[in-house]
Backbone as CSV, one residue per row, in Angstrom:
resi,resn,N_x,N_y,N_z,CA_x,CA_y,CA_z,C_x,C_y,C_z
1,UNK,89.530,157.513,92.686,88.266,157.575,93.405,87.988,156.206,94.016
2,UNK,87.799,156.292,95.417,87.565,154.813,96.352,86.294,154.729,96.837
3,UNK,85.398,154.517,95.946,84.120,154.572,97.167,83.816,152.987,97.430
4,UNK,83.182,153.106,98.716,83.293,151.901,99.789,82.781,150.983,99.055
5,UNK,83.223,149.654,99.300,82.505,148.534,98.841,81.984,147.548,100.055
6,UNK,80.496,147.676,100.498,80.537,146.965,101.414,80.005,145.769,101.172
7,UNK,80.071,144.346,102.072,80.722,144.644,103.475,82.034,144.774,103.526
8,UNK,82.244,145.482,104.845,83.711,145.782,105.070,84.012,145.190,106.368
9,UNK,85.629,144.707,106.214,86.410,144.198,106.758,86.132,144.822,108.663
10,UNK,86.584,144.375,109.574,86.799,142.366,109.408,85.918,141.737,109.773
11,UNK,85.763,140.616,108.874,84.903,139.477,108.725,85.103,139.014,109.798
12,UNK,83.681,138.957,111.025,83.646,138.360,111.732,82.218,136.937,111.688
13,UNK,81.693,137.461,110.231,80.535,136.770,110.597,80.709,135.989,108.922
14,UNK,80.297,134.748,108.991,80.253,133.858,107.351,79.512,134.373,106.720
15,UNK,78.702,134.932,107.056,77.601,135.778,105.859,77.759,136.822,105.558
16,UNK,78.849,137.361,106.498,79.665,139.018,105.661,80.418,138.639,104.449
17,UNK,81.353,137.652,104.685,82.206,136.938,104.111,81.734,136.707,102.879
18,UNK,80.508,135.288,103.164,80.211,134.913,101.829,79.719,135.683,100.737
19,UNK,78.983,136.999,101.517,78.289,137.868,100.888,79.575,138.737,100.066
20,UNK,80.539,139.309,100.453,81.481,139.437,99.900,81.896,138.524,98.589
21,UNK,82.311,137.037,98.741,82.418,136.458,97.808,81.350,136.360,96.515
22,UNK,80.101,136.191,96.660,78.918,136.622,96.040,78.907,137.480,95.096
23,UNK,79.664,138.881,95.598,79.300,139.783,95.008,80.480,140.237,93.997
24,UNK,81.691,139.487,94.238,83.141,139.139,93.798,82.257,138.397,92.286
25,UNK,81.645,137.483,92.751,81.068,136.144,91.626,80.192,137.288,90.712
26,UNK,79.412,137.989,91.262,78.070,138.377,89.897,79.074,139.857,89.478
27,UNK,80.331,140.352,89.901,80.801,141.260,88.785,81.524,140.687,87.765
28,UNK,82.382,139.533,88.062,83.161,139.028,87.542,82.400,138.367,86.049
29,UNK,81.055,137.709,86.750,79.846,136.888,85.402,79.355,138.440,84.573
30,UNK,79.460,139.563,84.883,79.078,140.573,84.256,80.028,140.722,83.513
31,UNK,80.965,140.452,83.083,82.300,140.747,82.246,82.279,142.098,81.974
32,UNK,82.329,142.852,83.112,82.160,143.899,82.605,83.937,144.926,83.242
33,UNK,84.923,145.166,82.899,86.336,145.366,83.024,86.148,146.517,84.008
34,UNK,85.485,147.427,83.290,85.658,148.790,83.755,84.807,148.440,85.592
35,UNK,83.553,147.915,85.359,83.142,147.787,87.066,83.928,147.100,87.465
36,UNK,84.664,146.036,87.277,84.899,145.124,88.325,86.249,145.638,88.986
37,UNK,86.912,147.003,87.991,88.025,147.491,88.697,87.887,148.399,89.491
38,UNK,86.316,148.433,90.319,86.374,149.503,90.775,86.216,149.111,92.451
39,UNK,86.084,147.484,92.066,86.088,147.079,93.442,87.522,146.530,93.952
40,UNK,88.630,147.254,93.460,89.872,147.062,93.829,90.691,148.171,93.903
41,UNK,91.397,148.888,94.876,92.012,149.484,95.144,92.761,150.261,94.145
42,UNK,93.170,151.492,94.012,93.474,151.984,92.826,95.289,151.364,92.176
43,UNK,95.498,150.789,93.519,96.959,150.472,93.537,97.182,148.791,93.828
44,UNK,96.109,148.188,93.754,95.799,146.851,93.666,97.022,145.976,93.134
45,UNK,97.327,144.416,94.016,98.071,143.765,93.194,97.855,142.422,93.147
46,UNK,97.647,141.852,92.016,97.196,140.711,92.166,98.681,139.628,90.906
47,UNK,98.544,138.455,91.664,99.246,137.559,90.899,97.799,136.544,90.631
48,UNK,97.744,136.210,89.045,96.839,135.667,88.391,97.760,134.191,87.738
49,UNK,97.517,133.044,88.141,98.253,132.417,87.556,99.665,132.792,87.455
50,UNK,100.873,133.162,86.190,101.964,133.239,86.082,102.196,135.124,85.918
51,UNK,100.753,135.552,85.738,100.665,136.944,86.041,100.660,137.525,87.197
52,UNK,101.830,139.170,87.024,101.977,139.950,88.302,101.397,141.101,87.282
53,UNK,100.239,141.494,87.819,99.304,142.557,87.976,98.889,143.749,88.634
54,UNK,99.305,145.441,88.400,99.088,146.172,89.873,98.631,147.358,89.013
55,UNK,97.185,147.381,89.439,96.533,148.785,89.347,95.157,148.486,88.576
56,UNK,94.265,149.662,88.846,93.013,149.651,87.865,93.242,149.239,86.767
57,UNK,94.153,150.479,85.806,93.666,150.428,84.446,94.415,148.720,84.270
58,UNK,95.624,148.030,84.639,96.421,146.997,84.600,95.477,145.947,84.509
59,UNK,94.553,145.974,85.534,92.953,144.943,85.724,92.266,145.195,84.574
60,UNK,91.569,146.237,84.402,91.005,146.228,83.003,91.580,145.793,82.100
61,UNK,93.009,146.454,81.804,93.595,145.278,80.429,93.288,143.823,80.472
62,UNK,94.115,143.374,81.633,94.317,142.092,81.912,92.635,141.401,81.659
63,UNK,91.434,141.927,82.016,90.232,141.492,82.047,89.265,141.424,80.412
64,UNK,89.765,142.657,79.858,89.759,142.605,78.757,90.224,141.457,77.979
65,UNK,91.588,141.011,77.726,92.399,140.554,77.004,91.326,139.274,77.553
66,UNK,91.314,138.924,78.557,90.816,137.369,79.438,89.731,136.723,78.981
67,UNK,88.585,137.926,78.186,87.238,137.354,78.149,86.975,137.544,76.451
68,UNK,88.272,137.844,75.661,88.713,137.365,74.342,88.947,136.205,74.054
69,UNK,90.025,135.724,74.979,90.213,133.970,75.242,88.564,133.552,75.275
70,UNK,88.660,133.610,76.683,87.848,132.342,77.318,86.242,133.186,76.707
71,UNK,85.605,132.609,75.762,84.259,133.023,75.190,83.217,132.053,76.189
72,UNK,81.878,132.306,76.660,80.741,131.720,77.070,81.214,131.072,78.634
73,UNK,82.017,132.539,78.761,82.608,132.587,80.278,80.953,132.187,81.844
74,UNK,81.504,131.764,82.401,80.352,131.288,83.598,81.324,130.606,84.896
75,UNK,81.242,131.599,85.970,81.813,131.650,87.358,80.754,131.034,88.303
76,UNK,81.393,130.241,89.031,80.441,130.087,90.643,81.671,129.819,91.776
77,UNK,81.754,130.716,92.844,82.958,130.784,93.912,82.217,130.761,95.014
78,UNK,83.049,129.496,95.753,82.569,129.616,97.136,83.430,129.748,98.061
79,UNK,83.096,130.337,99.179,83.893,130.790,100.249,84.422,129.952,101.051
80,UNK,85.588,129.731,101.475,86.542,128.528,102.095,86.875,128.754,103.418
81,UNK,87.759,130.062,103.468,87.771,131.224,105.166,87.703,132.408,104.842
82,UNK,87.704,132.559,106.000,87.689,134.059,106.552,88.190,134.543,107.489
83,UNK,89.161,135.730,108.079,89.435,136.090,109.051,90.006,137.729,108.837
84,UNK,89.441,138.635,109.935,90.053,140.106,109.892,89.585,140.667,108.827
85,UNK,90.936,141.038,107.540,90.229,141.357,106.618,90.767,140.493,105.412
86,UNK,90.913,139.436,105.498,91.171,138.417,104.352,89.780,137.661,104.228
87,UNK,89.631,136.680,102.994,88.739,136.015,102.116,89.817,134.737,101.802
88,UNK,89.289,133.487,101.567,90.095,132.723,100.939,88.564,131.866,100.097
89,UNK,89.021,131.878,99.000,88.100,131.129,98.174,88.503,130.461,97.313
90,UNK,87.592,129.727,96.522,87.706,128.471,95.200,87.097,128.676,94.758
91,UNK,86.864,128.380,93.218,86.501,128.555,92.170,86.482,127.297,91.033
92,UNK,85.232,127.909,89.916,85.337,126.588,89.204,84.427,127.438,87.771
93,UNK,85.041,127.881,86.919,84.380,128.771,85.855,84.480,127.409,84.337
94,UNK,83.474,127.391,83.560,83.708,126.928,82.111,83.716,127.993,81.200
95,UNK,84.398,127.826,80.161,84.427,128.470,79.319,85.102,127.798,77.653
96,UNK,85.459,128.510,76.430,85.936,127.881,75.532,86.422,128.552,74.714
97,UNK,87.386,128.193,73.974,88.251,128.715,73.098,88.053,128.911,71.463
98,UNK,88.848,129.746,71.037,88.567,130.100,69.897,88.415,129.014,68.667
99,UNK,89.262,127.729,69.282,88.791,126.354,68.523,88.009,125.674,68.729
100,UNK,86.487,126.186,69.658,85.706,125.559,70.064,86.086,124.612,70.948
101,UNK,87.056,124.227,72.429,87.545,123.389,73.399,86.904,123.944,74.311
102,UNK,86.224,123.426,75.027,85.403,123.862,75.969,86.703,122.940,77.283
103,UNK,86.546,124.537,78.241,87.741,123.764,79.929,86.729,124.326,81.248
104,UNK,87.432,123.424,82.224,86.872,123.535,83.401,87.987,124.230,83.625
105,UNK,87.883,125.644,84.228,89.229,126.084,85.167,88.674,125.922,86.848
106,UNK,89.862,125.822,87.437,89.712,125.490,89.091,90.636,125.992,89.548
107,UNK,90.074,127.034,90.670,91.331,127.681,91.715,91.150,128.199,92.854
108,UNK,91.792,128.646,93.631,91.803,129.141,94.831,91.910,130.366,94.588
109,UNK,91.238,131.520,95.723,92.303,133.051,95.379,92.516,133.393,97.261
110,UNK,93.488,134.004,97.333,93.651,134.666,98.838,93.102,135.930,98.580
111,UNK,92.117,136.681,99.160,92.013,138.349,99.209,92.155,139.191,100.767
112,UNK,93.147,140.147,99.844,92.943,140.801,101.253,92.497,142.189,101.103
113,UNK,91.667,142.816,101.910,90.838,144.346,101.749,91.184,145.397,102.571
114,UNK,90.874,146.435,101.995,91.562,147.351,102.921,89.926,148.156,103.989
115,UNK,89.863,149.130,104.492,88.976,149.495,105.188,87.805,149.540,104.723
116,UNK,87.782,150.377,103.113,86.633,150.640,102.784,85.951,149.431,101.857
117,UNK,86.808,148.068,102.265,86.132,147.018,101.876,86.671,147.217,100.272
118,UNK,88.100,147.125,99.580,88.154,147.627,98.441,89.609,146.289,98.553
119,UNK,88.706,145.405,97.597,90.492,144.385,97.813,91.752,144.991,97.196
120,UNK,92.572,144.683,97.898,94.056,145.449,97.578,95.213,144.159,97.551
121,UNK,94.660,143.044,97.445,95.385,142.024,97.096,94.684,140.760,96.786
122,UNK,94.982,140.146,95.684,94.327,139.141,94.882,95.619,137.899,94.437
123,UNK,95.263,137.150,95.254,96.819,135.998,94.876,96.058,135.120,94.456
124,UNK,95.368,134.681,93.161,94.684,133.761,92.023,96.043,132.120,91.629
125,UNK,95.871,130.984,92.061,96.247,129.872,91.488,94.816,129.105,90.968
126,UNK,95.583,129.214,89.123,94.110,128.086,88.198,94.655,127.245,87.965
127,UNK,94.060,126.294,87.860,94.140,125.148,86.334,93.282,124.917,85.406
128,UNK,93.327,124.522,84.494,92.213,124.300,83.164,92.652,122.934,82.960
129,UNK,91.097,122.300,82.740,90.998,121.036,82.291,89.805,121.133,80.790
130,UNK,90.946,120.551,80.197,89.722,120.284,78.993,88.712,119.109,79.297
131,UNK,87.564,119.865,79.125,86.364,118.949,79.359,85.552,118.842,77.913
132,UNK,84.696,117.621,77.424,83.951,117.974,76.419,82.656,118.809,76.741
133,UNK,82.037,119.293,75.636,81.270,119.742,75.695,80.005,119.466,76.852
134,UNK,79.857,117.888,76.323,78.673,117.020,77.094,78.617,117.046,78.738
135,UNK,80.056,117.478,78.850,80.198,117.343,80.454,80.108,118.894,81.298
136,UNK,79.611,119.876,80.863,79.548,120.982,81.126,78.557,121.428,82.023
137,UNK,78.551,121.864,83.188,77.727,122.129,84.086,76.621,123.584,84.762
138,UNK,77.877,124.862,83.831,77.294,125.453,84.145,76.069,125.812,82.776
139,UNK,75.279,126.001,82.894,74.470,126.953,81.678,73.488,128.065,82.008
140,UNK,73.420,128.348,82.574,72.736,129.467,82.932,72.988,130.710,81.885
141,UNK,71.978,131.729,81.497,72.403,132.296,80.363,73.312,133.340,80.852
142,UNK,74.742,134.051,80.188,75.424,134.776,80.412,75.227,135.952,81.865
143,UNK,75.595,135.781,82.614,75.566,137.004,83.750,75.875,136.635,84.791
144,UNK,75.000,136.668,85.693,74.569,136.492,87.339,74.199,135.042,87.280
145,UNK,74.668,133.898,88.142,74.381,132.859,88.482,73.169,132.804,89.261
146,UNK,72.265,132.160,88.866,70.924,131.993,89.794,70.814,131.629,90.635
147,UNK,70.172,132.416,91.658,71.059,131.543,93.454,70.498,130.157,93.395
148,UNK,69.239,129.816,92.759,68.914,128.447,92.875,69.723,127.612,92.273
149,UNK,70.725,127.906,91.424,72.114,127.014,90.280,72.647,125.918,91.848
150,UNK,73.225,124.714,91.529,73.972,123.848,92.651,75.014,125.047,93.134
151,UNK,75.551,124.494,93.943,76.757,125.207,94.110,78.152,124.314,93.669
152,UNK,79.242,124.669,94.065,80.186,124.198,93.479,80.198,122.465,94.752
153,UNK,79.984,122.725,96.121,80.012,121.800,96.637,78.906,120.407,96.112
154,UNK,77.675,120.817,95.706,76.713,120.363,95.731,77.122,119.908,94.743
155,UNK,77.502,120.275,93.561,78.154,119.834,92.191,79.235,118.627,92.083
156,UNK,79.768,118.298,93.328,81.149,117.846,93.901,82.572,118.536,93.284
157,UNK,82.493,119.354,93.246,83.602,120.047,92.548,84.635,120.785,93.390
């Protein structure tokens, strides 16, 4: 089942775009597996880091397993380009581990969507930096980032 996710492709305008990315950001802070695979193609493929990934239920695992790791998960992505029906963005999430190590991860993703605005390709490069605690930026309580939060630029990040 594909129902549309708009906006849909092609991005001719930055506020289709960003709005797209936006809405990429508050499913992802919802940790919620089962929605966020529904905004990807049923045949979806994404490379995640050293992961090759293809399909719904494949995303849900993979999303599942992800937010076992990384506990007191918190996303903010901003939009880099745009063109047709691709997205290119960055990212900058904290989170921490089961030994209490709190990391900054940082990455880029390429997306590309198909008509009904349903990404059908996700090419994710992270890194994780261990940060201490003290240096942690996001806090906002678990979910949706508050549009008033810095952004990642404003943050210098």
């Amino acid at each position: 089942m594909n129902n549309p996710r708009p906006p849909f492709p092609p991005f001719l305008k930055k506020e289709a775009a960003a709005e797209k990315v936006r809405r990429a950001e508050d499913a992802w802070n919802s940790q919620n597996p089962e929605k966020i695979a529904l905004s990807y193609t049923v045949d979806s493929y994404w490379r995640n880091r050293s992961a090759f990934i293809q399909g719904r239920d494949a995303i849900v695992g993979f999303l599942k397993e992800k937010w076992q790791k990384e506990q007191e998960y918190r996303l903010s992505k901003e939009l880099w380009s745009f063109s047709d029906n691709r997205i290119a963005v960055r990212f900058a999430y904290e989170w921490y581990n089961g030994e209490g190590q709190w990391f900054r991860s940082y990455g880029n993703e390429n997306w590309e969507f198909d008509e009904a605005g349903l990404m059908q390709r996700r090419l994710a490069s992270i890194n994780d930096v261990a940060i201490k605690e003290s240096e942690r930026l996001f806090f906002w309580p678990i979910g949706r980032r508050p549009d008033d939060h810095p952004s990642l630029s404003e943050l210098g990040l």
